[in-house]
N, C-alpha and C positions, 0 to 999 in steps of 0.2 A: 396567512398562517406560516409558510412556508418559508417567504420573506423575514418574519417574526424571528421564525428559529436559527435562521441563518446570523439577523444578527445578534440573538442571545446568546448561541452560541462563542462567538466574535470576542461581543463584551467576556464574559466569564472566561473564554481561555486566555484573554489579555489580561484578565485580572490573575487567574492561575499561576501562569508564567513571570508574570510580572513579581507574585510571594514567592514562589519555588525559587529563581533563581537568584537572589541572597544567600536561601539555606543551601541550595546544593553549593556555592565558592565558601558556604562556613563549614560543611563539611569538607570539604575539600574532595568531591567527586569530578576532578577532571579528566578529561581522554586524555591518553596513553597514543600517543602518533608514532607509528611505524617510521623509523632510520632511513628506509628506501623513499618513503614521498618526500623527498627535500622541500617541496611546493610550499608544503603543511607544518615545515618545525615551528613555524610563527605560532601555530593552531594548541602545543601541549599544553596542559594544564585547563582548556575553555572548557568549563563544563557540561555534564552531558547527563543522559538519562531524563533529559526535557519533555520528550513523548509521553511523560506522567500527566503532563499538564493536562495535553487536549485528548489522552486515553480519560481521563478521569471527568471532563468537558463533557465529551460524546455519551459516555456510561450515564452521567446522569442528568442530561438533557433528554435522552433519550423515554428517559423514564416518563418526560414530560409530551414531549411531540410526538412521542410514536406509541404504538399500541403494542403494550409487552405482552398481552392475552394473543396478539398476534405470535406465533410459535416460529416464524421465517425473523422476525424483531428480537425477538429474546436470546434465541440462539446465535445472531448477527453480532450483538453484543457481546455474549460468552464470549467467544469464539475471536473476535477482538480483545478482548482482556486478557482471555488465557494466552494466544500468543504475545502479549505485552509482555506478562508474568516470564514469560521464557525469555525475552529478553532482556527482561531486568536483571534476573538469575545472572545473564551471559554479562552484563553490564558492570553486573555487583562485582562480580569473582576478578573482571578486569582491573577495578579498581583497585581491590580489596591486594592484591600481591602483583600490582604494577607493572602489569603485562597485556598486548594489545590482544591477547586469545584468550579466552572466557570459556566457556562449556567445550569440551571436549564434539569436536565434528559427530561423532557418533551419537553422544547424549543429546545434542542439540537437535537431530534430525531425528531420532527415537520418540523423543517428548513431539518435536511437528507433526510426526506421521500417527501417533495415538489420538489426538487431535482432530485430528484431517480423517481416519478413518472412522472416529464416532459420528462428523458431519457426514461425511459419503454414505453412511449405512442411514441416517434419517434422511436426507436427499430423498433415496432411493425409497423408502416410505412416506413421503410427505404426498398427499393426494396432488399438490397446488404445483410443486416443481417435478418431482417425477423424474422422470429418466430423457424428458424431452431437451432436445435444444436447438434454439431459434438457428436459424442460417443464414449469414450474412449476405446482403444484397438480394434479398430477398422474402416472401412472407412467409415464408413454409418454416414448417419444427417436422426434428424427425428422434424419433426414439431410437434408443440404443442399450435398452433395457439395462441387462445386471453391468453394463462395463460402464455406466454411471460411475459405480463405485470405485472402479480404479483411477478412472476419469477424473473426479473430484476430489481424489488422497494427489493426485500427478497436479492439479492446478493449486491446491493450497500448498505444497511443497516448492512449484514453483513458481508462486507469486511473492509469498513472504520472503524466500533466498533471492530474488530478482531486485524486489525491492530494497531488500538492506544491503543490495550489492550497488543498487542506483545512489544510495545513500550515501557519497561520498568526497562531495562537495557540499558549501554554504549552500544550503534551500535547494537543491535538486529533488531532494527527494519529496518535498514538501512542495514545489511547485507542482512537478509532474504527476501526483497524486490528484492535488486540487484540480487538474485539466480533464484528468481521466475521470474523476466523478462527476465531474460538472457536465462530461460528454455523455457519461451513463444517465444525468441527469436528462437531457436532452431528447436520448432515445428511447429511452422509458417514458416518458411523454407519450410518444408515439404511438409505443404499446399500450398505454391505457386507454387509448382510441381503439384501437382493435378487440382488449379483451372485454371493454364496455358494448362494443356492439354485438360480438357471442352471447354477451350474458354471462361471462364466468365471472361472476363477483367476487368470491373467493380469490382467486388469482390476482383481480382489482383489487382488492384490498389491500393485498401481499404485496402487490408493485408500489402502489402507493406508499407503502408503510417506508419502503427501500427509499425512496425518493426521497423522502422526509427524512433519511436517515443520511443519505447523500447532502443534504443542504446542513444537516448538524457537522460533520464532518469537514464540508468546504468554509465553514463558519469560522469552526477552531482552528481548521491548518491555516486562515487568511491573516488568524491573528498570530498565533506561532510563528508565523512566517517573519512575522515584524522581528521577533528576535533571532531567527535563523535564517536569514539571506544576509548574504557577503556582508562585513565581516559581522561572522556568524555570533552570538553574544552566549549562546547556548546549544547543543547540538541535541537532537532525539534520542542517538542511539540507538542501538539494537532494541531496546527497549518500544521506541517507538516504530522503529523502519518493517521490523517484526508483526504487530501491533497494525501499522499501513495495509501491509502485502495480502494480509487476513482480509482486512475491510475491502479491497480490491474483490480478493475471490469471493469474498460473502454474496458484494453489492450483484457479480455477473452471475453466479451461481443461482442464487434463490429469485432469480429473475430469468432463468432459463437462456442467459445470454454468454455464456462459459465460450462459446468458440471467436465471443470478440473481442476477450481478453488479449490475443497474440496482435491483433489490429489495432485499438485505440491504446493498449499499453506498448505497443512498437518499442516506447523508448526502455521501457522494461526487462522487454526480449535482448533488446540491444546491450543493456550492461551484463545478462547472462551469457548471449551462444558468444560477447566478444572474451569472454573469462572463458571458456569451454575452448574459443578457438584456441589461444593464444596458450592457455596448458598442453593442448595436443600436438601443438607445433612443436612447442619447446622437446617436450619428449620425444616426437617425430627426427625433428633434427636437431637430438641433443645438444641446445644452448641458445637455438636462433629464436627471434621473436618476429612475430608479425607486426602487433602495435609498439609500441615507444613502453605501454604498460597498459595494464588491463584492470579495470572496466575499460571502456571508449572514452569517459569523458577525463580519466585520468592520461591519457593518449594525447585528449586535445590539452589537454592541459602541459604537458612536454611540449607542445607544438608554439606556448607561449599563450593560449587561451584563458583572457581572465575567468574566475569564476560565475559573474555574472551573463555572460555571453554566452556559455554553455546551457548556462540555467534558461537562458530567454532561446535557445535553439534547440532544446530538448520540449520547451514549451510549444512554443512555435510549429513542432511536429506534430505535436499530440491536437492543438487546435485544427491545423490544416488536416488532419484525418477525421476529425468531427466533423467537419463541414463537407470532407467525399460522402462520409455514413448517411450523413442529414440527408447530402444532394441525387444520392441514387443508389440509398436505399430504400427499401419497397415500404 
């Protein structure tokens, strides 16, 4: 079944992508490239806001492979779409008066945190996920009661801005997505071995349901991918990177796997704390930088890295940390 949906998935967001992107070069929705990436002037005009495709893919495959009477499923989905929604908004306004800044930093992150705190307050009520969370390299969960809730507003804030910040090369963000699920894929496996042998069915259920919602998702991004790895034919967008970052925290979230987000998304982390460092330097010693430019892979990209090379070493991270988790965790 699971196989099934992965490639229905597949087919339908190939077919998706394949009608959208005519209408979006007849509207004429292209990206706006910033003056400063020299790399990218090739890139103005390629269309964007592509992430419609395999948002609208997942939304209603989903309805099919997975059980929306499940309440960890239904809200997986919202919660994906709403933050799509915000970055369409950010996407639209771009377009609309020909400027790479869309939503106002403040609106943007007001509408995420409204978001993120109506999921953290169910969290925090849901009998199945709870306040518990799994610990890495190991078998134990440990509760952390009511700071669930700030917990879970701080990873959907920083998964969705991590991710659209990974988002800025051909296929980065869409490869390293599809590894990160495919690994959650992996170790939730695991867990359904464990919560079948407690007897929590409930919980079984609920993991299961994730998995099957993981396999729709590595479905659509394999086909997406087709149009968006170097040179890119269409680009997500905020729209979609937004939209990713959610499905990221949903999948580790309502799976009680929240603390191995900073581990198997490593490369995630990596394109935020290198923006964090790289602004605090500059202001530290008014003008100096540490990278070339910031994110990291915009770094190696100075450095003469093609885009596909970055893309296959941001991969290649995210794999080899799958295979620590598999190899000696508990």
């Amino acid at each position: 079944m699971q196989a099934i949906s992965f490639l229905t998935a597949f087919a339908f967001c190939l077919f998706m992508t394949a009608m959208l992107l005519p209408l979006l070069k007849r509207l004429k929705l292209g990206q706006e490239i910033l003056e400063y990436v020299t790399e990218h002037s090739n890139k103005q005009g390629t269309p964007t806001m592509g992430g419609i495709a395999f948002i609208v893919t997942i939304a209603l495959l989903s309805s099919i492979f997975c059980n929306w009477s499940n309440r960890v499923t239904a809200v997986s989905v919202a919660v994906f779409v709403a933050y799509g929604v915000v970055g369409f908004l950010d996407d639209f306004i771009k377009i609309k008066y020909k400027r790479n800044m869309g939503l106002h930093a403040y609106q943007k992150i007001l509408v995420q945190l409204a978001i993120a705190v109506l999921v953290a307050v169910f969290v925090w009520s849901d009998v199945a996920v709870g306040d518990k969370l799994r610990i890495p390299f190991t078998d134990t969960s440990v509760s952390v009661g009511f700071w669930i809730i700030p917990l879970v507003i701080f990873i959907y804030l920083a998964c969705t801005n991590s991710v659209n910040l990974t988002d800025g090369i051909d296929g980065l963000a869409t490869c390293t997505t599809i590894c990160f699920l495919a690994g959650m894929i992996v170790l939730l496996k695991r867990e359904l071995v464990g919560l079948e042998s407690v007897g929590d069915t409930y919980a079984y259920r609920q993991t299961l349901d994730v998995i099957n919602l993981c396999y729709l998702s590595c479905g659509a991004l394999a086909a997406f991918l087709l149009f968006n790895s170097n040179d890119a034919k269409v680009f997500m967008g905020d729209t979609g990177s937004l939209a990713l970052g959610a499905m990221v925290a949903c999948v580790a979230i309502f799976t009680r796997m929240s603390l191995f987000i900073p581990i198997l998304g490593l490369v995630f982390v990596l394109s935020s704390v290198s923006v964090i460092m790289q602004v605090l330097y500059f202001k530290a010693t008014h003008g100096k930088r540490i990278f070339l430019m910031a994110p990291f892979h915009h770094h190696l990209q100075k450095k003469k890295w093609s885009e596909t090379r970055i893309c296959v070493l941001y991969s290649l991270i995210t794999v080899c940390i799958i295979f620590i988790l598999v190899c000696f965790g508990e």
